[in-house]
N, C-alpha and C positions, 0 to 999 in steps of 0.2 A: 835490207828492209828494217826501219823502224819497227817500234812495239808497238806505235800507232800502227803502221800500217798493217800490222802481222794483225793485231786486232780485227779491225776494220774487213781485213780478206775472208777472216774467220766466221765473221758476224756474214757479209754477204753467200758466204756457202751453206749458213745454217738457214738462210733466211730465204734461201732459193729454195726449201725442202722443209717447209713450215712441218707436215704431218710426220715426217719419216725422223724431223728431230726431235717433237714432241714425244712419239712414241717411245726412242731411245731413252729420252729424259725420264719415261715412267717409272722405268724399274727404282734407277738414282731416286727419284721422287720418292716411293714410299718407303726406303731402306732409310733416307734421313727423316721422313715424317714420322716414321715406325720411333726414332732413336729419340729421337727430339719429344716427339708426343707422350711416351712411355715412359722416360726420365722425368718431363715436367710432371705429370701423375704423381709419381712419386715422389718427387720433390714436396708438390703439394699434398699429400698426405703426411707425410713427414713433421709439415710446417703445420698446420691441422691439429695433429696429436697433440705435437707440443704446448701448440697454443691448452689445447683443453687439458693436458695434463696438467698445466701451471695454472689452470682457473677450480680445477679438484683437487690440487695439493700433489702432487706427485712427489716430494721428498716424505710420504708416510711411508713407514716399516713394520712389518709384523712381525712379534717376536712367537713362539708358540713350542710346546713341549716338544720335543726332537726324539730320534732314535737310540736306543744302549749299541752296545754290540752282538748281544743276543737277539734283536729286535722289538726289542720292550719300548714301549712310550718312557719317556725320562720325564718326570712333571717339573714345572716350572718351582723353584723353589718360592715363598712368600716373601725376600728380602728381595727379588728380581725390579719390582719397579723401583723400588728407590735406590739399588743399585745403578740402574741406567738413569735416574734423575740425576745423580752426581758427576756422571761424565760432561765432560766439554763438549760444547756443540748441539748438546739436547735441549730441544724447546720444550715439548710439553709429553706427554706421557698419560695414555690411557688406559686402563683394565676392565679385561675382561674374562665372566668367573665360568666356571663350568655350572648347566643346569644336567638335572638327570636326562638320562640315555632316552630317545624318539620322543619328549616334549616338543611338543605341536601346538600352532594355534592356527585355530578355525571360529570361521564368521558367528555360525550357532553350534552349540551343544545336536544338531541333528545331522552333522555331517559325521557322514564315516569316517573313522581313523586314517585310513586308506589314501583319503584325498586331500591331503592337507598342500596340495597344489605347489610345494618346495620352499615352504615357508618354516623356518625355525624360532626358538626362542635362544634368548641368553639373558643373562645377566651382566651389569654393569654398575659400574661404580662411577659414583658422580664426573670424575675426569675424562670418563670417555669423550665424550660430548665435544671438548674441549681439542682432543687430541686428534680426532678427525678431520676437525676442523669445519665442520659445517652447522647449517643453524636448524632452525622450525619453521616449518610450512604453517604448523598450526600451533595451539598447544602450549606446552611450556614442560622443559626439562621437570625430573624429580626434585622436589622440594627438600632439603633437610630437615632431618627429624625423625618420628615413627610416622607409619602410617598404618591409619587403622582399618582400610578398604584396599584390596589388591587394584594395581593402578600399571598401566603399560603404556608406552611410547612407541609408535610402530615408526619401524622404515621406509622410504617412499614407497620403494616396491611390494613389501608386505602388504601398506594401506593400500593402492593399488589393487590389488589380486584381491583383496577381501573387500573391495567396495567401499572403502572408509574415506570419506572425503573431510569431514571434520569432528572435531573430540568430542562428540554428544552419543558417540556411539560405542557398543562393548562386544568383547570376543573371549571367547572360550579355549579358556591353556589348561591345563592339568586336572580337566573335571571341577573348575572355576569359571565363575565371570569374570571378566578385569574390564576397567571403567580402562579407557582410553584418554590420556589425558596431554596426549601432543604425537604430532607427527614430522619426522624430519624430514629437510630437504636431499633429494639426491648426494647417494655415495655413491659414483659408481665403482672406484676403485676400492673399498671394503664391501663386496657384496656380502661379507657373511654378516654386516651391521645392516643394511640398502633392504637385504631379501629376511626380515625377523622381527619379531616383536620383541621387545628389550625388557628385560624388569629391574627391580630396582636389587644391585646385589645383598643389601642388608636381608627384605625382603626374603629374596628365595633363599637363604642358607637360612630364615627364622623358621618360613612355611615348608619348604619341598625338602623332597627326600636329601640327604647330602650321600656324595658320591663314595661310591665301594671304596676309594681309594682318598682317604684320608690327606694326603698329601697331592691329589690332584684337584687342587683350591680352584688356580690360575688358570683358565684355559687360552687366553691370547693377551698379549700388550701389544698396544699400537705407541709410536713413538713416532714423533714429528724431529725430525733435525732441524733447526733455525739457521736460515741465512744459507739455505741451499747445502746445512752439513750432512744431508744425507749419504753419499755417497762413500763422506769420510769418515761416518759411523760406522755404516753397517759392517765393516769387518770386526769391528771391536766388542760386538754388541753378545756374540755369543759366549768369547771368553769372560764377559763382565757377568752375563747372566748363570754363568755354572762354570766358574773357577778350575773344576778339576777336569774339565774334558770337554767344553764347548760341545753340548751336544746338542744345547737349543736351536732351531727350524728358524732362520732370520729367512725372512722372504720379502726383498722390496715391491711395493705395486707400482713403482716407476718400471718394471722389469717390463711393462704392457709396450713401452717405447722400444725396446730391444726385439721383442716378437715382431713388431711394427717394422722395424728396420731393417728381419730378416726378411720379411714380406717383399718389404723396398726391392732390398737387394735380389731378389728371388723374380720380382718384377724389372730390377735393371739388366738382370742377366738373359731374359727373355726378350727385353729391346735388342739386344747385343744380337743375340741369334737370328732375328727377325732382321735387322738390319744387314747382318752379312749375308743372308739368302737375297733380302732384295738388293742388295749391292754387286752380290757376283751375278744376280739376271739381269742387273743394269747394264755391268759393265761389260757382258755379254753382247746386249744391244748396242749396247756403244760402239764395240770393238765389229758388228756385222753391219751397222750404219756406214762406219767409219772405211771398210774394208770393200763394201758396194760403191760409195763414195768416191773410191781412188778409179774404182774401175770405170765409173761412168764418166769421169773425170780426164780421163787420159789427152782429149784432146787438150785441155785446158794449161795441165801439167805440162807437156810434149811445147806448146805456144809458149810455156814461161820460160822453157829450159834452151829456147831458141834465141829470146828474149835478153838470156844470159843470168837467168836465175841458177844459182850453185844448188847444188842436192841438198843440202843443209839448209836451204832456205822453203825450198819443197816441203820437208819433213817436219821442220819448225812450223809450215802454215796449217799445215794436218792436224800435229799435233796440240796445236793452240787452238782448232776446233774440237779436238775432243776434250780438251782442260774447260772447255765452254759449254758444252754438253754437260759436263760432270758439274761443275757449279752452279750452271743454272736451277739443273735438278734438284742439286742440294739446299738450292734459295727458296724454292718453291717446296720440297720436300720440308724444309724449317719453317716454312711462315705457315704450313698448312699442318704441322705438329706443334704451335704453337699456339693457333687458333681452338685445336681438340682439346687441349691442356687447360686453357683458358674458359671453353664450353663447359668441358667434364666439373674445372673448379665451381665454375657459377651454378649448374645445376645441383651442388652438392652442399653448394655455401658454403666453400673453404676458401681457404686464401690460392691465388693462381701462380705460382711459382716454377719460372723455368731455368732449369740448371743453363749457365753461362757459356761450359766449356760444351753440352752438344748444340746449344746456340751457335755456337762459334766453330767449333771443332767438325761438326756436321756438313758445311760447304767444303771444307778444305777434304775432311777425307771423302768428299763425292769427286773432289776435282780431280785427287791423287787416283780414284779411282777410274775417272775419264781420259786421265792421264796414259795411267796403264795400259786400260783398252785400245787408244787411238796409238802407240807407239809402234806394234805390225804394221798398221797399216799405212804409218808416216813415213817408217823407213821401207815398204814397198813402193810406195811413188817415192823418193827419194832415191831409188836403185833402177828408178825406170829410165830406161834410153830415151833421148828426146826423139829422136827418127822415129824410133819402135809409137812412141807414145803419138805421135803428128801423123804415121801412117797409118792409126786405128781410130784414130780424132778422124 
């Protein structure tokens, strides 16, 4: 027998038992739409992140005082930003200073201490802005110069939570008014700039208290890498900032892609499992299709083997129906895991992204699985006596 015909034999036995192969085919079916649909998700999330990580700067780094070995705060020394200005690969470089301990800002002077709804203050020095990387919703950065009115920039989130839609409005920090004089566009990856109202750092070290600790000036530098050199910084970045023991907290907010990715993976490996329980109840069904099949079969088998068909050509027709079984499921199984992948991306407005290899790799291992199953039962009609098989026929 040809592969035509081996074919062709294959297709007329699934086709004489439309409902009992469909059924078979279920299990296969949701083990490769489970894999298929599961991995594109994540895939597309993946691709998602990235896209928005590169539209908020995802090469920003935070530099921030570290731990001794006693477990003391280490403060950042005041030579720190322009020590990291001078390395190779730095684009820009922002500071940020310490305000005094539970400085708050609230909408009026008649809210409770209490409820300051997780909104902080800091202070900043004109490069932050810069270092971010982002612009103004409203407003306008700090001016140069003195200033003779206390004057704040809030964060989107900050204006946000306190009502502030544009600069004509003021808020209450330290048992002050401050005029509101710009509001920035979404941070989201500095939420401690995003969720705060900013002052200007001349400013708070003229008017507010200065910190117990004299040497705790700096309380964060943000640093941008230029040309994607984040990654080749950030190990550099704590020996440059404290020479004698690298104890300064470097923390990139691209790290949000790596939590993301353990997610992925935590979601690919849940495909996996999901796939091999509907795989082994497929091929379960496959293998009692397949095994009913021979038996009802018998006169048909017993007519070929009269016929002068070899046992080997019995077993080959069996089993090219169960390789048919399994692929089918897996076709169907991937076009209807590629369709949820594709749904779930549009409903979410992400990009629709399906990994290639369970594109691909998803009918073959349903075939190998249909494979397996139908191989008892090819070589039980294959073993079967033609008399035996013609006088139960």
């Amino acid at each position: 027998m040809t592969a035509g015909d081996l074919l062709r034999t294959a297709m007329v036995g699934l086709r004489g038992r439309p409902l009992r192969s469909a059924l078979a085919m279920l299990g296969v079916a949701l083990g490769i739409a489970a894999l298929t649909g599961l991995t594109g998700v994540a895939a597309s999330n993946r691709a998602a992140l990235l896209a928005e990580l590169d539209a908020m700067g995802a090469d920003l780094i935070v530099v921030e005082p570290g731990a001794g070995p006693d477990g003391t705060t280490v403060p950042l020394p005041e030579t720190a930003p322009a020590m990291i200005r001078r390395m190779a690969g730095i684009d820009r470089v922002g500071v940020v200073e310490h305000v005094p301990e539970g400085l708050r800002v609230y909408r009026t002077d008649l809210v409770p201490p209490g409820e300051h709804n997780g909104l902080g203050v800091i202070a900043a020095r004109p490069d932050l802005l810069d270092a971010i990387g982002t612009g103004l919703r409203a407003g306008s950065w700090f001016a140069p110069g003195p200033r003779p009115l206390p004057v704040t920039v809030l964060g989107a989130t900050a204006a946000d939570r306190l009502g502030i839609r544009d600069i004509d409005g003021r808020v209450w920090i330290g048992g002050s008014w401050y005029a509101v004089v710009g509001i920035l566009n979404p941070v989201p990856l500095a939420a401690g700039v995003d969720a705060a109202a900013i002052l200007p750092a001349d400013w708070a070290r003229a008017h507010l208290p200065p910190p117990a600790d004299p040497d705790r000036t700096i309380a964060a530098v943000y640093v941008r890498g230029g040309d994607g050199n984040a990654t080749a910084v950030r190990p550099l970045l704590a020996a440059t900032v404290d020479p004698g023991g690298g104890r300064a907290s470097i923390s990139a907010l691209s790290e949000l892609a790596d939590a993301r990715g353990a997610t992925d993976a935590t979601l690919t490996t849940l495909s996996l499992a999901l796939t091999g329980i509907a795989l082994l109840v497929g091929g379960v069904g496959i293998a009692n299709t397949m095994v009913v099949s021979v038996v009802e079969r018998r006169g048909e088998i017993g007519l070929r083997r009269a016929l002068g068909a070899m046992p080997r050509h019995i077993a080959t027709q069996f089993l090219v129906e169960a390789l048919a079984l399994g692929a089918a499921g897996g076709i169907a199984g991937a076009a209807v895991g590629v369709a949820a992948a594709a749904v779930l991306a549009l409903a979410t407005g992400g990009p629709a992204v399906v990994e290639p290899l369970a594109l691909v790799g998803g009918p073959l291992l349903s075939s190998t699985v249909g494979g397996l199953a139908g191989l008892h039962a090819a070589t039980r009609a294959a073993r079967m006596p033609a008399t035996d098989a013609l006088r139960v026929g």
